[in-house]
C-alpha positions as CSV (number, residue, x, y, z in Angstrom):
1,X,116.0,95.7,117.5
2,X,112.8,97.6,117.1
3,X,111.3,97.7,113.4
4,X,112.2,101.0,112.2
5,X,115.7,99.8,113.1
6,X,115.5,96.9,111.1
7,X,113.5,99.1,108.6
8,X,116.7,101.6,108.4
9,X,119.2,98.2,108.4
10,X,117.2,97.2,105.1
11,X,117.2,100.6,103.4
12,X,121.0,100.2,103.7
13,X,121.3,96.9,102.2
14,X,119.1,98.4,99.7
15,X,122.0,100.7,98.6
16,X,124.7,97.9,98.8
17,X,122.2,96.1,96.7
18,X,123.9,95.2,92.7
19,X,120.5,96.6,91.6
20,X,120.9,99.8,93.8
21,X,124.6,100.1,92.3
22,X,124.3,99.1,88.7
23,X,121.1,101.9,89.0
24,X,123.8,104.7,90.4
25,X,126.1,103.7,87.6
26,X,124.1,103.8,84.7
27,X,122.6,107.5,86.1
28,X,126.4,108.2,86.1
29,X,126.3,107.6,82.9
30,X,123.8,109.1,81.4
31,X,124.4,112.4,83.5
32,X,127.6,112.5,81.3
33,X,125.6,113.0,78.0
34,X,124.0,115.8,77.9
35,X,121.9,115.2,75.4
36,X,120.7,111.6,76.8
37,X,120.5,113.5,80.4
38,X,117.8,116.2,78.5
39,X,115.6,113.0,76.8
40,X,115.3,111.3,80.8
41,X,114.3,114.8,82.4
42,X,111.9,115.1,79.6
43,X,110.5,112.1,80.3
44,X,110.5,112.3,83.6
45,X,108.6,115.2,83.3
46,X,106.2,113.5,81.3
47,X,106.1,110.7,83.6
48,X,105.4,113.1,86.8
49,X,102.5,115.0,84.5
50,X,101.1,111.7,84.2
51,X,100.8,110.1,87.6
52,X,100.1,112.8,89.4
53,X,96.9,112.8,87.1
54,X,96.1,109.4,88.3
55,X,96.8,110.3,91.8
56,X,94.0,112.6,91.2
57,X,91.6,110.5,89.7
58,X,92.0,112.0,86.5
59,X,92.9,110.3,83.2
60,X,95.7,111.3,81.1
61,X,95.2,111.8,77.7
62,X,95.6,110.0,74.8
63,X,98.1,112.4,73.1
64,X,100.2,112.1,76.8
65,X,100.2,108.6,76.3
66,X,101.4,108.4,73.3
67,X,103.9,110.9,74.0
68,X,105.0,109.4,76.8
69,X,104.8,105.8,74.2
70,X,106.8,107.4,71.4
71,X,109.3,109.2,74.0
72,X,110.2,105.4,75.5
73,X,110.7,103.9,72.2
74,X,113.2,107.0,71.4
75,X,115.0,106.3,74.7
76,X,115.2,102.6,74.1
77,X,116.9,103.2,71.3
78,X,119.6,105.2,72.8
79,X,122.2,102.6,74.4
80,X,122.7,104.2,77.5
81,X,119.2,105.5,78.3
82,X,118.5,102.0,77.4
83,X,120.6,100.6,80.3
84,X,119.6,103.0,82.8
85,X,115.9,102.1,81.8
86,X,116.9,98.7,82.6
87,X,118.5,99.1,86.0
88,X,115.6,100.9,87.2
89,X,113.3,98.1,86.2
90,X,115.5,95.7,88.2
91,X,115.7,98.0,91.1
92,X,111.4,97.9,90.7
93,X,111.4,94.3,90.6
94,X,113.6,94.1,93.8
95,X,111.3,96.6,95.8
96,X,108.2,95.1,94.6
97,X,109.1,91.8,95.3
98,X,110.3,93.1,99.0
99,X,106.9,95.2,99.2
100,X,104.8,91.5,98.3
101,X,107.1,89.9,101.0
102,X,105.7,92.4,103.3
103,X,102.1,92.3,102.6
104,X,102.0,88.8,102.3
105,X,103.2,88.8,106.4
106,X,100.2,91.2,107.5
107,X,97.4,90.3,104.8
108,X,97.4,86.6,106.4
109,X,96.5,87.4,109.5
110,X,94.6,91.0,109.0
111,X,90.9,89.6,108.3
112,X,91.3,86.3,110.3
């Protein structure tokens, strides 16, 4: 099996994943609300406005940030946005752990 095989193997584990599904469910749920659905796009929003700022080299402001700041309070208050916040935190964790099992493979042997 070549590695983009494998590659395309993980990707689907990745959606059997309980991180993966517990992710899709709390969406789900917050797709149902409008109102809950209209705070995450706005944030999102906010949250694309800012990183794409920092893939620039730029620096958001300080208003932005604390926008953005006050905005994730207000969602973490909300019970579902809350969840869905935390589902995609453990869905991070899982790829960034995966992504540090990767490098940690290569950057052993890359300078040696």
């Amino acid at each position: 099996m070549n590695i983009y095989d494998r590659a395309h193997e993980m990707a689907r584990e990745l959606t059997r994943s309980q991180e993966y599904m517990n992710l899709v469910q709390a969406r789900e749920e917050v797709r149902k609300d409008a109102a809950a659905s209209r705070m995450m796009d706005d944030f999102h929003s906010k949250q694309q406005v800012i990183y794409q700022l920092y893939q620039r080299g730029e620096a958001p402001t300080a208003e932005q940030l604390a926008e953005a700041r006050t905005l994730m309070e207000i969602l973490q208050q909300n019970s579902l946005l809350s969840s869905y916040l935390q589902a995609d935190a453990r869905l991070g964790q899982l790829l960034t752990d995966i992504q540090k099992i990767l490098m940690s493979a290569i950057s052993d042997s890359r300078w040696q």
